[in-house]
C-alpha positions, 0 to 999 in steps of 0.5 A: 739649772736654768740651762737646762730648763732653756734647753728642754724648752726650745726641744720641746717647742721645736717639736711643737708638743700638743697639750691633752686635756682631760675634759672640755669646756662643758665638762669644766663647767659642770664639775667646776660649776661651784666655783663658776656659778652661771649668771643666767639664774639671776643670783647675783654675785653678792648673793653668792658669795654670801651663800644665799644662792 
């Protein structure tokens, strides 16, 4: 198996596949903005994590 794996590995990176993402950097923080709270609102850490924010 893990033969295998070396061998689709180094085939793969041969051919230097490129990784397609689904959304970019703004898109990501939109959707994932409950998990990556912004900073510049002045809520603290604390107070988000406590849900006070």
């Amino acid at each position: 198996m893990l033969q295998r794996i070396s061998v689709r590995q180094a085939q793969r990176n041969q051919v230097q596949t490129k990784i397609n993402w689904r959304f970019n950097t703004a898109d990501a923080r939109i959707k994932l903005k409950r998990l990556y709270p912004s900073f510049n609102s002045g809520v603290t850490v604390y107070q988000y994590r406590k849900g006070k924010a």
